[in-house]
C-alpha positions in Angstrom: -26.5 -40.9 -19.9 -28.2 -39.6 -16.5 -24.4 -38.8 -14.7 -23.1 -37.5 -17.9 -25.9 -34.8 -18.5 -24.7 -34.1 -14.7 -21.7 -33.3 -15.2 -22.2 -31.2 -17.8 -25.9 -29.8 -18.1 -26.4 -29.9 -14.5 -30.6 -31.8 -15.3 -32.0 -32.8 -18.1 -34.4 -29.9 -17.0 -31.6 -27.3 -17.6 -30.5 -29.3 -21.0 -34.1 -29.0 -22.3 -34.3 -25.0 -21.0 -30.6 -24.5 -22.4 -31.4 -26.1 -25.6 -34.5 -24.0 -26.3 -32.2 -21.4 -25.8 -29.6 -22.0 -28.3 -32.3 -22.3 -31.1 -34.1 -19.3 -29.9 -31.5 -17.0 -29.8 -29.3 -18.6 -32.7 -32.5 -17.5 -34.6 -32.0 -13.8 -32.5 -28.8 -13.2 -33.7 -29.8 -13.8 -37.5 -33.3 -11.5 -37.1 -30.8 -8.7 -35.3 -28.3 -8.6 -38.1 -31.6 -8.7 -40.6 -32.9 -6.1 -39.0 -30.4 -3.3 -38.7 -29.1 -3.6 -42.1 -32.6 -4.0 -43.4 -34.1 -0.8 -41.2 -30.4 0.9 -42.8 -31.9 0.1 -46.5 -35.8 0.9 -46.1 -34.8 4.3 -44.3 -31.6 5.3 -45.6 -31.5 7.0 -42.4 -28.9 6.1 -39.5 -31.2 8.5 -37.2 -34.1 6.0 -38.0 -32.5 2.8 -37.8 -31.1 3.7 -34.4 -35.0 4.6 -33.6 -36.4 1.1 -35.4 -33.8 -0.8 -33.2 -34.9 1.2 -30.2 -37.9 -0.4 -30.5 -36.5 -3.8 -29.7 -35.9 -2.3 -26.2 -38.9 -0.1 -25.3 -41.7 -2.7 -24.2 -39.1 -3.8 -21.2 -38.8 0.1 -20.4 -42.8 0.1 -20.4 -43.7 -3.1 -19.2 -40.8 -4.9 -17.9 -41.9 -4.0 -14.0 -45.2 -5.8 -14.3 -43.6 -8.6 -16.5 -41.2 -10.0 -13.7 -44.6 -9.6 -11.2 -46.3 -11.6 -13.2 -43.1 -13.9 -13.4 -43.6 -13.7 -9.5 -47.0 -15.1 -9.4 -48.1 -17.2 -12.4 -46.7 -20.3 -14.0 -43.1 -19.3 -14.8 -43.1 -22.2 -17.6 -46.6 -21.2 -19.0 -45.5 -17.1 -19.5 -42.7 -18.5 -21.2 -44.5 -20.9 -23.9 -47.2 -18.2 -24.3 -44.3 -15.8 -25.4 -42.1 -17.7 -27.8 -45.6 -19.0 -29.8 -46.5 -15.7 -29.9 -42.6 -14.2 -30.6 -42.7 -16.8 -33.2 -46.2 -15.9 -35.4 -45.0 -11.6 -35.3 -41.8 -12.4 -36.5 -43.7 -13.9 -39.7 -45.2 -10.9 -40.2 -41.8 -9.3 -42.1 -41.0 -11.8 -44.6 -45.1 -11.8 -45.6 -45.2 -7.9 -45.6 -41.8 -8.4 -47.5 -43.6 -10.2 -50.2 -46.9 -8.1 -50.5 -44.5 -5.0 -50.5 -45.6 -3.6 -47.4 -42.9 -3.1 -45.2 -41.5 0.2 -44.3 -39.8 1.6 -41.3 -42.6 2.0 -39.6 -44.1 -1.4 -39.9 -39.9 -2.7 -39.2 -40.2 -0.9 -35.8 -44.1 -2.1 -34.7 -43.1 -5.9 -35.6 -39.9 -5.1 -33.7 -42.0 -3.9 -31.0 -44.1 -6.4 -30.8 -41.5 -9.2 -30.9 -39.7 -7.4 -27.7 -43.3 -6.9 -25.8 -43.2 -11.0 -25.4 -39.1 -10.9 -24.7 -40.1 -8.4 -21.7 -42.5 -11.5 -20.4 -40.3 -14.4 -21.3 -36.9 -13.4 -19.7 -37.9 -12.5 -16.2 -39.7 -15.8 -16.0 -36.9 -17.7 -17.3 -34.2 -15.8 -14.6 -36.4 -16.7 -11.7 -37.2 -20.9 -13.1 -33.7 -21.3 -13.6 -33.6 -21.1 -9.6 -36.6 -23.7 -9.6 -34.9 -26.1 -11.9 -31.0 -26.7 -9.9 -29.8 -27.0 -6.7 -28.3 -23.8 -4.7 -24.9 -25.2 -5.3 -25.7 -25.7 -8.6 -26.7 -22.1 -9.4 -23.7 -20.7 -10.9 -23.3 -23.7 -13.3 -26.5 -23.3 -14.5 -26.6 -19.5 -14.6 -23.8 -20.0 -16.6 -25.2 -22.8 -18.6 -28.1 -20.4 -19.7 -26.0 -17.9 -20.4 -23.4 -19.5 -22.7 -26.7 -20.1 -25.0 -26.3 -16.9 -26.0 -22.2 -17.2 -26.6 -23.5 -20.6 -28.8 -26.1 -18.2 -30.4 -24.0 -15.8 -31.8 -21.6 -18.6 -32.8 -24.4 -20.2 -34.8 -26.1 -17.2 -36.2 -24.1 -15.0 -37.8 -22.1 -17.2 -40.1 -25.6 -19.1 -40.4 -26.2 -15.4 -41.8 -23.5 -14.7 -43.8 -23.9 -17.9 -45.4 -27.6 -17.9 -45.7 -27.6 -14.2 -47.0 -26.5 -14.8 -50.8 -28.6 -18.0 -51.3 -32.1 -16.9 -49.6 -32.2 -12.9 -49.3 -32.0 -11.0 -45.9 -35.6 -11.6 -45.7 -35.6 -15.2 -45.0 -33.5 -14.5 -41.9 -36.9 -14.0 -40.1 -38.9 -17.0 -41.5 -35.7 -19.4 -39.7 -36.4 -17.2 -36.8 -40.0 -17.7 -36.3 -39.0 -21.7 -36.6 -36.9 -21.1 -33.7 -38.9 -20.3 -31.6 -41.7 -22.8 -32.1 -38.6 -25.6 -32.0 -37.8 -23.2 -28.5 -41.3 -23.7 -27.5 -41.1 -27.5 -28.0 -37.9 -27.5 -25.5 -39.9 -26.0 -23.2 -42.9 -27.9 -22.9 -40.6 -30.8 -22.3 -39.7 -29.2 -19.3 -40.9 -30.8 -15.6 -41.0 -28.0 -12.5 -41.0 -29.2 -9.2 -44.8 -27.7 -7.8 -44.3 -24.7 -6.4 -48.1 -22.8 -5.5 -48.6 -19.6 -7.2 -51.3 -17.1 -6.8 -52.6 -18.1 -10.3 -53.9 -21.1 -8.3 -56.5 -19.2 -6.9 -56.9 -16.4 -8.8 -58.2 -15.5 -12.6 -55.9 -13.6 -14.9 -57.4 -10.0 -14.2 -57.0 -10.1 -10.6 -53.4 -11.6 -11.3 -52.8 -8.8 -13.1 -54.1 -6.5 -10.5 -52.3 -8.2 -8.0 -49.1 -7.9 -10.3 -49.5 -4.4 -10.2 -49.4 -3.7 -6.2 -46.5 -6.3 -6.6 -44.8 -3.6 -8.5 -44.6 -1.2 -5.9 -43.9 -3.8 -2.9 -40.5 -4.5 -5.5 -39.5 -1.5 -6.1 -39.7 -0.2 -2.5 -37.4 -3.7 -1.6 -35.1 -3.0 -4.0 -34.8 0.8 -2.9 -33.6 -0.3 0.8 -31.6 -2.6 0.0 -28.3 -0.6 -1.3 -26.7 -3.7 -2.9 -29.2 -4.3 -5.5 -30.1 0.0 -5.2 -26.3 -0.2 -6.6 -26.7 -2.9 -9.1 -29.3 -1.3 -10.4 -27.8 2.3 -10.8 -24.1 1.0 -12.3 -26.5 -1.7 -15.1 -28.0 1.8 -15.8 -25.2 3.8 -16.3 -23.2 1.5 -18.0 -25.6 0.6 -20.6 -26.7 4.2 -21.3 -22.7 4.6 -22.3 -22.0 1.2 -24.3 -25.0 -0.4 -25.6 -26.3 2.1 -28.9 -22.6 2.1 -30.2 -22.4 -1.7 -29.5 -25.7 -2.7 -31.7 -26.7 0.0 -33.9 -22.8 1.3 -33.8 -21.3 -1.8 -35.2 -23.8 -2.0 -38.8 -22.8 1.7 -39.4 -18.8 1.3 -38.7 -19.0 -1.9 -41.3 -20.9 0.6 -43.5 -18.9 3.6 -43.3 -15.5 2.9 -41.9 -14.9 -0.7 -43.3 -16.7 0.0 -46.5 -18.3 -3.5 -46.5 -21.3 -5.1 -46.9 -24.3 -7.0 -44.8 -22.2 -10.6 -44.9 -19.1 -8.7 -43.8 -21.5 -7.0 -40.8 -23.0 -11.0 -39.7 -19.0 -12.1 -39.6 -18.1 -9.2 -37.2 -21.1 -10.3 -34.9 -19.4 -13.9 -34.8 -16.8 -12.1 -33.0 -18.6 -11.6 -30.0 -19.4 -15.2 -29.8 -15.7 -16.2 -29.9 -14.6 -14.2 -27.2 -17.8 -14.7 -25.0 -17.2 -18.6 -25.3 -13.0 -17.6 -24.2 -14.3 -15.4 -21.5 -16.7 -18.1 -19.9 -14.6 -20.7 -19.8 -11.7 -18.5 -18.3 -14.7 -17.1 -15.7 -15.4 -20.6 -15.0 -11.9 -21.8 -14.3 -11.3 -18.6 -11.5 -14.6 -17.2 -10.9 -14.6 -19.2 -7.0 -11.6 -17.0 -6.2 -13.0 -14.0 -6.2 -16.1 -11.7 -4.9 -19.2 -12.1 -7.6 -19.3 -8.1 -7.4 -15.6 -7.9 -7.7 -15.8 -9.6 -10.9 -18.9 -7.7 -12.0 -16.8 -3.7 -11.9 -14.2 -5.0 -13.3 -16.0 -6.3 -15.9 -18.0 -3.3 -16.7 -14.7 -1.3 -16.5 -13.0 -3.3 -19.0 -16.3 -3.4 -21.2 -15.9 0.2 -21.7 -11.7 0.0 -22.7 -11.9 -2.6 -24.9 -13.9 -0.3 -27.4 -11.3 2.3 -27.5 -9.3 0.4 -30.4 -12.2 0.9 -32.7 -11.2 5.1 -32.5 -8.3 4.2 -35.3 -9.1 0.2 -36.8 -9.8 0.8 -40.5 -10.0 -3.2 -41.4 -12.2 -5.5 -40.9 -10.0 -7.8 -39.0 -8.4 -5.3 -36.9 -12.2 -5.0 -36.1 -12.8 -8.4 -35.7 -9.6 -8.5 -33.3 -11.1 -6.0 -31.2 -14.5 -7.4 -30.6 -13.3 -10.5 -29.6 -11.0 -9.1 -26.7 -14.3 -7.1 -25.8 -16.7 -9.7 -25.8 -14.5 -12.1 -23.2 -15.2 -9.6 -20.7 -18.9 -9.7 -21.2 -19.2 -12.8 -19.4 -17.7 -10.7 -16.2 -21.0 -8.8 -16.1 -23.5 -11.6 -17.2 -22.9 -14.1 -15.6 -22.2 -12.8 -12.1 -25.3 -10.7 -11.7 -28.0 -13.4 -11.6 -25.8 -15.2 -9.0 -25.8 -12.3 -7.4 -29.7 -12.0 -7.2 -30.4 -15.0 -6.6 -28.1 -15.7 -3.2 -29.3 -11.9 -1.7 -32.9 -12.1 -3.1 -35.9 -13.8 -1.5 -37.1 -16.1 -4.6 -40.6 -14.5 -4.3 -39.0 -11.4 -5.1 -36.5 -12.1 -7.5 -39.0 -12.0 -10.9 -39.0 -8.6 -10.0 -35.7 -7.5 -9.5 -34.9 -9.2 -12.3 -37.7 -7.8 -14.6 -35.8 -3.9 -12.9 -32.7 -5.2 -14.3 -34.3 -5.9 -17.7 -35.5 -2.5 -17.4 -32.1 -1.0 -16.5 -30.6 -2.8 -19.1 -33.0 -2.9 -22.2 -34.7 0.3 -21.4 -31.1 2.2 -21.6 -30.3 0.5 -24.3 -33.4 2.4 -26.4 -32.1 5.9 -25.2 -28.8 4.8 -26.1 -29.6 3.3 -29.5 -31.5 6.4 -30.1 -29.2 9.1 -29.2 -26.3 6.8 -31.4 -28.5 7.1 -34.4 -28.7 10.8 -34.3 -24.9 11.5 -33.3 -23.5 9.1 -35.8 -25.6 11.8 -38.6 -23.0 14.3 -37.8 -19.9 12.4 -35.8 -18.0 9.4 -37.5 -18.7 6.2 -35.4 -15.2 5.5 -34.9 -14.6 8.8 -32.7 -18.1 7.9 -31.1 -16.5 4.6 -29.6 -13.3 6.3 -28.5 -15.5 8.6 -26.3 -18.1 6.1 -25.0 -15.3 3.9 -23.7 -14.2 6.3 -21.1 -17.7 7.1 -20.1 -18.5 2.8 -19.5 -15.9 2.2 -17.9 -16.3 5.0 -15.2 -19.9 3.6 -14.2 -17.8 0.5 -13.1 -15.4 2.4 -11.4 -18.1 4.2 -9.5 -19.2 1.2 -8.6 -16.0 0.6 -6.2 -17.0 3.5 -4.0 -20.2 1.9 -2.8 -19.0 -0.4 0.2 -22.4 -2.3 0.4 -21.9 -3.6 -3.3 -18.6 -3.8 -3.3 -18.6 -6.2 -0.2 -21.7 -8.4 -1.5 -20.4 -12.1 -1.9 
């Protein structure tokens, strides 16, 4: 049993993290798709579902700096039970507001908020454990491990969704996700760290936190003079300005308004991305050695951007369907790369941090850009809205080949 969760999970430490996960997310995928159409019902408002979803993104944007320094210096595996218990009791909030008919779009975008505030703590902490858990050899297996969670996530969830939809109500989509994360946390707490000594040793929680904040500053200055993650940050910026509001808040309105369909119609579209995610690792996996990590990373934010353009003239939903899955198995090019990346040019007391500035990059771009879709999409149709954001993604990547630094990092 030991050789063959070796081969293929690496430990039994990065089964239990990958497991937890799986459920997690799987339970993600359903409260996103619940969300968005459910925040496109209580509004009636593309502008304000756009700005409900934004607040999925906005805690990182705020607080994602001081997250990966606290990721730095406490407990990595503590932070990260703390924030699925507590992920897991706001997410009950929205079927029990449901019920006592108090939800409105307001309330949708606080529990949103809320729910994100403990994702800005969880994932920096994860990124930087991973590197506690395997081997440096072992790294891209089980950056890639962790990362295919989400590919079996979105497998799972949004047929779980389409299924679920007609028999329990949209609303129920949250009560299995607050149950994911408590079976998360369980997965978690199974998990054994090698001891590594952290200033929470020593020191109580405000003068961690005090600490955390100086540690800001000491990471941002380290990541300013050193141009190859400088770079990585500013093309994860740029790109995700371009690509990430049509992507999420995009793909509920073109179902509504270009497809004509409904909710379980919206869930099927997102198993797309989970096919061609799962294609694209496995191809990453078989040829990734060959090749420069950053190499693969421009070209996979160039094609990210292309692979939209079909969505300027699909009018069915499997022409749709066909689309997203030749997107999504370039995603893998971006996301799985880029935590190798940090991790071999990073010192590991640093890299909470940088990856808590990618989080930022990433997440807190993704709030403009789900914002700014919302109110477009009012007066453009969504389909000429993807034809132009494709050109604009997959310049960032392009720019990306002019920076020797980056371009030449292993």
């Amino acid at each position: 049993m030991r050789k063959w969760i070796e081969r293929i999970f690496v430990n039994s430490n990065i089964l239990r993290l990958w497991s937890g996960q799986v459920i997690s997310q799987t339970g993600d995928s359903m409260f996103q798709i619940g969300l968005l159409w459910l925040a496109l019902e209580v509004t009636g408002s593309n502008a304000m579902a756009g700005s409900i979803a934004m607040m999925g993104y906005l805690p990182t944007l705020l607080f994602g700096l001081l997250a990966g320094a606290l990721a730095d210096r406490a407990d990595k595996r503590m932070l990260m039970l703390a924030a699925d218990f507590a992920r897991g009791i706001v997410v009950l909030f929205v079927p029990v507001l449901y019920f006592v008919d108090g939800l409105s779009g307001l309330v949708l975008g606080l529990i949103t908020f809320g729910i994100a505030l403990f994702n800005a703590v969880f994932n920096p902490a994860r990124d930087s454990l991973t590197v506690l858990l395997a081997r440096k050899e072992q790294l891209i297996r089980a950056n890639s491990l962790i990362h295919t969670s989400w590919q079996f996530a979105l497998l799972l969830g949004p047929p779980l969704a389409g299924l679920l939809i007609p028999l329990v109500g949209i609303v129920h989509l949250f009560t299995i996700d607050a149950a994911t994360f408590f079976l998360s946390f369980y997965c978690i707490y199974l998990i054994r760290v090698p001891k590594v000594k952290t200033v929470s040793d020593r020191a109580s929680f405000w003068q961690l936190l005090h600490l955390s904040w100086r540690d800001v500053a000491e990471g941002l200055r380290y990541a300013r003079a050193d141009r190859r993650i400088w770079a990585l940050l500013m093309i994860t910026l740029i790109d995700n300005l371009f690509i990430m509001g049509p992507a999420i808040i995009g793909a509920p309105i073109f179902v509504r308004e270009v497809l004509k369909e409904g909710v379980s119609s919206y869930a099927y579209l997102e198993l797309a991305y989970a096919v061609g995610m799962l294609i694209g690792t496995v191809g990453l996996n078989l040829v990734s050695h060959r090749y420069r990590k950053s190499h693969v990373l421009l070209w996979g934010i160039i094609l990210d951007g292309i692979t939209f353009l079909p969505l300027l003239w699909v009018t069915t939903f499997w022409g749709a369907f066909l689309t997203v899955v030749v997107h999504a198995t370039v995603i893998p090019m971006i996301i799985i790369p880029r935590p190798t990346l940090i991790q071999k040019v990073v010192p590991h007391n640093l890299q909470g941090r940088v990856f808590s500035m990618i989080d930022v990059a990433v997440v807190g771009c993704t709030a403009v850009s789900l914002t700014l879709t919302g109110i477009v999409a009012e007066f453009v149709p969504i389909n000429i809205i993807f034809g132009f954001i494709s050109f604009l993604a997959a310049g960032s990547g392009a720019v990306g080949w002019l920076i020797k630094e980056f371009r030449d990092t292993e």
